[in-house]
C-alpha positions in Angstrom: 310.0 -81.7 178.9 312.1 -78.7 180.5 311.4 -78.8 184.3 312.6 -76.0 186.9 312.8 -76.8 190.9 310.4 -75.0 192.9 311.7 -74.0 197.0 310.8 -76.1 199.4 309.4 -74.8 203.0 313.2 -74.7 204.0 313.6 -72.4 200.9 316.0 -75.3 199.2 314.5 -76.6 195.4 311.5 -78.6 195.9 310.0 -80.9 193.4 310.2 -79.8 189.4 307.8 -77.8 187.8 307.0 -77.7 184.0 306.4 -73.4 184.4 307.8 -72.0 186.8 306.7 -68.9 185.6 302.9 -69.8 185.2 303.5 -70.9 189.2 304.6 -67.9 190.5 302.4 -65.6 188.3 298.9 -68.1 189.8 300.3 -67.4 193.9 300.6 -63.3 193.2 297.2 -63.3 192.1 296.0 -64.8 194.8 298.8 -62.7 197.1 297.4 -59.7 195.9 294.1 -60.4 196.1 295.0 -61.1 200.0 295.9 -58.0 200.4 293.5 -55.5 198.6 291.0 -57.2 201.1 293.3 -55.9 203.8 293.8 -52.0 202.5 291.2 -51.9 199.6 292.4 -50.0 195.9 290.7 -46.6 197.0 292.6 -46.2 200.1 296.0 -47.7 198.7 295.6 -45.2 195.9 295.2 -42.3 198.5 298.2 -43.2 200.0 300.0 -43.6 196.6 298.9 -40.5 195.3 300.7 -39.0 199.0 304.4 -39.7 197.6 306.0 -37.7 195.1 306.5 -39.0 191.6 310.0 -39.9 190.4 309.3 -39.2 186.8 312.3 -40.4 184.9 315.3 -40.8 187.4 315.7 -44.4 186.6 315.3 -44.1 183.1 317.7 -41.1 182.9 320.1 -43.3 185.5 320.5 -46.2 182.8 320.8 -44.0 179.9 323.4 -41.1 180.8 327.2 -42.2 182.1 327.7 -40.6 185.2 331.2 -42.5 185.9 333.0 -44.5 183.6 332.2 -47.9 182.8 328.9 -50.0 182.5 326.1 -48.7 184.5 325.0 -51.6 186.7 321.5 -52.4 188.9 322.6 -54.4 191.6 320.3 -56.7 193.2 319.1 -57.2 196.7 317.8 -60.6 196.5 317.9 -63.1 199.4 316.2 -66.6 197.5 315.9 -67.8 194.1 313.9 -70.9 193.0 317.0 -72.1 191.2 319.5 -72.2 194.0 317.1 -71.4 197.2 318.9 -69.3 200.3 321.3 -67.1 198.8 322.3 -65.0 201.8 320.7 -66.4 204.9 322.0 -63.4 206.8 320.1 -61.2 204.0 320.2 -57.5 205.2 318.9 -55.8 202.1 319.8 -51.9 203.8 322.7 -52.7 204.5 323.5 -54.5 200.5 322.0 -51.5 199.1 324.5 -48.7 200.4 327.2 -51.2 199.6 326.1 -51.1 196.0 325.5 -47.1 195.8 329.1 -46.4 197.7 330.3 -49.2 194.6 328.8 -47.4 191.9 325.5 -48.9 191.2 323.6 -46.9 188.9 320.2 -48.3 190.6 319.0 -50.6 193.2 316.4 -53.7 192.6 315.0 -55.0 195.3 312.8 -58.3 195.2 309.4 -57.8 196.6 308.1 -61.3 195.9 307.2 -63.1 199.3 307.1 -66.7 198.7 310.2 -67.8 196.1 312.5 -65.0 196.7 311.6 -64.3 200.1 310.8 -60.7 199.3 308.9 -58.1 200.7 307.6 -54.1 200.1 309.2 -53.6 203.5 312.6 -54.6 202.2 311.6 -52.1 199.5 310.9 -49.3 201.3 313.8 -49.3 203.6 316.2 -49.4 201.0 314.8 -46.2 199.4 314.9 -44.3 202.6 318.6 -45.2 202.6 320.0 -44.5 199.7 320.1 -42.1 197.0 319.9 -43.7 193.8 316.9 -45.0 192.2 314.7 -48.3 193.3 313.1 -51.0 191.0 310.8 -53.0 192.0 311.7 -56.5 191.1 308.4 -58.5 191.0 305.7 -59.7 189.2 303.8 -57.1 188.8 299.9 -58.5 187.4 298.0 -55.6 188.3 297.1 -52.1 189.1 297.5 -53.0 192.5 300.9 -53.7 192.6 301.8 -50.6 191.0 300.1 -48.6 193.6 302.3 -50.3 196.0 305.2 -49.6 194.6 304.5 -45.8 194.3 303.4 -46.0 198.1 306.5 -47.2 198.8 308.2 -44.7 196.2 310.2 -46.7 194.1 311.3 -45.0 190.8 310.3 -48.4 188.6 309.1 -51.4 187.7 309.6 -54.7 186.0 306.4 -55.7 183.8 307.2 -59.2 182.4 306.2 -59.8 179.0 306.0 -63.8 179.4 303.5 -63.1 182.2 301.2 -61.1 180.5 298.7 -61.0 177.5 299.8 -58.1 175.5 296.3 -55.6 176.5 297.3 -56.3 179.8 301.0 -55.3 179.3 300.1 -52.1 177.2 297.4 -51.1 179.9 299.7 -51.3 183.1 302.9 -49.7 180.9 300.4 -46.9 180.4 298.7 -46.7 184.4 302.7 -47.3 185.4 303.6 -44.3 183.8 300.7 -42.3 184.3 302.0 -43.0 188.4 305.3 -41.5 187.3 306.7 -44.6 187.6 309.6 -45.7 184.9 308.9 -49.1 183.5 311.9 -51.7 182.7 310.0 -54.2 180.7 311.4 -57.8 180.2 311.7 -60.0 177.1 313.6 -63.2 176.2 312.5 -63.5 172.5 311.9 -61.8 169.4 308.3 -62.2 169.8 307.9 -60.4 173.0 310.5 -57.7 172.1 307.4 -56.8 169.4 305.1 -57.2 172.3 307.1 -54.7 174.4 307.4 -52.1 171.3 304.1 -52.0 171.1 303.3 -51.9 174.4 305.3 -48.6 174.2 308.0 -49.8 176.3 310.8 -47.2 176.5 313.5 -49.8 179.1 314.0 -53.0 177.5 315.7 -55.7 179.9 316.5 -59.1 177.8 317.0 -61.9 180.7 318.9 -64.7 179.9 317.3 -66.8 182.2 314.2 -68.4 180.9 311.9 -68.3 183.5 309.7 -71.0 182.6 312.7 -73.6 182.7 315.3 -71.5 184.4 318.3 -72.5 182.0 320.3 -69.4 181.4 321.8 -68.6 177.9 323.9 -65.1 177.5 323.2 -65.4 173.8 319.5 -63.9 174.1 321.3 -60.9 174.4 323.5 -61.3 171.7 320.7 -62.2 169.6 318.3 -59.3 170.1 320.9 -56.1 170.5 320.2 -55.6 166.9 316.7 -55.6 166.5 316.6 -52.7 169.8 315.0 -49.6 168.3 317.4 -46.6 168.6 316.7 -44.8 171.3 315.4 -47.9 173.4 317.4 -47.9 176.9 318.3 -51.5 177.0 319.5 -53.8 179.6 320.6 -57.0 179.9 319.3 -59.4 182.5 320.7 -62.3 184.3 324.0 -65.2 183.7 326.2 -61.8 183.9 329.6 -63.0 185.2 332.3 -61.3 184.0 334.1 -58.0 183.3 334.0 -59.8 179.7 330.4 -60.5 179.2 329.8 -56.9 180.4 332.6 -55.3 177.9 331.1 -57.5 175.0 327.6 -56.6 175.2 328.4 -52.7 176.1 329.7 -52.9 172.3 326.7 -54.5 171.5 324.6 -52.0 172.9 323.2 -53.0 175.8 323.1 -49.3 178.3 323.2 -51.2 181.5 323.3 -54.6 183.1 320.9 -56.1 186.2 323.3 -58.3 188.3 321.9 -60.0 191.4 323.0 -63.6 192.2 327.0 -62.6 191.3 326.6 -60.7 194.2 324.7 -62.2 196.6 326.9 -65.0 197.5 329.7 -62.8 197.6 330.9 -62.0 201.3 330.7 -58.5 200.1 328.1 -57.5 197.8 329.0 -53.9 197.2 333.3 -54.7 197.1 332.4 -57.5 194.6 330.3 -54.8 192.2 333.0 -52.1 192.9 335.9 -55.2 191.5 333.4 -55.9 188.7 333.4 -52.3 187.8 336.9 -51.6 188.3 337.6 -55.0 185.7 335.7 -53.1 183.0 337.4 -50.3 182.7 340.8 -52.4 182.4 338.9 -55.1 179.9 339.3 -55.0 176.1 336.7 -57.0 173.4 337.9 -58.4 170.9 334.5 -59.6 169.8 333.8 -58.2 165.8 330.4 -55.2 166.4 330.8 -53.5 163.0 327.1 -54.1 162.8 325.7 -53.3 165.9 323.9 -50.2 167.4 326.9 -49.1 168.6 330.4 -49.1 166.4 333.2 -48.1 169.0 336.0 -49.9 168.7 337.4 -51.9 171.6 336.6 -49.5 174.7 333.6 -49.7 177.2 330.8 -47.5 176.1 330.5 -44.7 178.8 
């Protein structure tokens, strides 16, 4: 059986789990029901209903080039379960304009408290800093959550097919966008890229990371870029290393790319995005795409 390490109290990998997924998606039920006790639905959805909508800015930041090259959403993450304390002197402001002086076409901040050492604050000061659009990374299981996400006036957020029986995906795509709130929807498989189309997902993100075992795999990318309906915004999710990987599944594709751990353990989050950026433009494939959504021939899509 596939086992993934859970973060100890030190935030280093604890014992193995046999779903990691199923873990973390049991303690943000429980987190959330915390904290509707504390500010009840009614009065979170008052202050909600206080912040403008976004309508569309993240969407329309993954789908039109604005500057040569892939468009990237660099991530402010401080933990993972995988490889604990990423950046002990985490300082997600301060990560975030790096990125958007680098060229990040979007910001994703991790909101989830106890593996990633997340928080809505965290969320909320990056998007009083900076400019361009703000996904919610988390795991979002209800109504709630996106209520606190439009209080805190993100542009989007991540609904996780794995984590969710497809009514319940379909019903919070639907209350996520009735908010004004874009909606990046996440699949590994060919089964719950039909769950996500029906769902009437518009933002596709393919992780490579399973995150019931946390074994990465580039190829889940590879393998679904031609089933993507055109017109699908698509983005691919996690394992992302290289100029190459980026160049390759551009021609595959994919509109833009969610980076987060290449960065973090970088001394310099935004520089190391502005170098990954700067390789792509200088980075030829060689990789054959005659039947792919995209037929360009060896140049990054822009």
């Amino acid at each position: 059986m596939n086992t993934a390490m859970l973060p100890g109290p030190s935030g280093s990998p604890g014992p193995p789990t046999a779903d990691l997924l199923a873990t973390i998606v049991a303690a943000t039920r429980r987190i959330v029901e915390v904290r509707e006790q504390r500010e009840p639905l009614s009065a979170l959805a008052a202050r909600a209903d206080s912040q403008d909508a976004p309508r569309g800015r993240f969407r329309t930041a993954l789908a039109e080039a604005v500057v040569p090259g892939p468009r990237i959403i660099a991530e402010c993450k401080r933990r993972s379960p995988s490889r604990g304390v990423l950046r002990p002197d985490y300082d997600p402001v301060a990560i975030a304009l790096g990125y958007e002086k680098a060229g990040a076409a979007a910001v994703s901040v991790l909101t989830e408290p106890t593996f990633f050492d997340g928080a809505l604050d965290h969320l909320q000061a990056v998007r009083s800093a900076v400019g361009i659009p703000v996904l919610r990374k988390d795991f979002v299981v209800s109504e709630y959550q996106l209520l606190e996400a439009r209080a805190a006036r993100a542009d989007a957020v991540l609904l996780i097919v794995a984590a969710l029986d497809p009514r319940a995906l379909a019903a919070l795509h639907a209350r996520a966008l009735a908010l004004g709130l874009d909606v990046l929807v996440e699949v590994h498989s060919a089964d719950e890229l039909t769950v996500a189309i029906d769902a009437g997902a518009q933002i596709v993100g393919v992780n490579n990371r399973n995150l019931r075992t946390l074994e990465v795999d580039v190829t889940a990318s590879e393998t679904l870029a031609a089933r993507m309906p055109r017109g699908m915004v698509t983005v691919s999710e996690s394992g992302l290393k290289t100029a190459e990987d980026l160049v390759r599944l551009r021609q595959l594709g994919y509109d833009a790319f969610l980076i987060g751990e290449r960065f973090m353990t970088e001394k310099d989050p935004g520089g190391a995005l502005q170098a990954l950026l700067r390789d792509c433009l200088n980075t030829k494939d060689t990789k054959d795409t005659k039947d792919t959504k995209d037929t360009k021939d060896t140049e990054v899509k822009t």
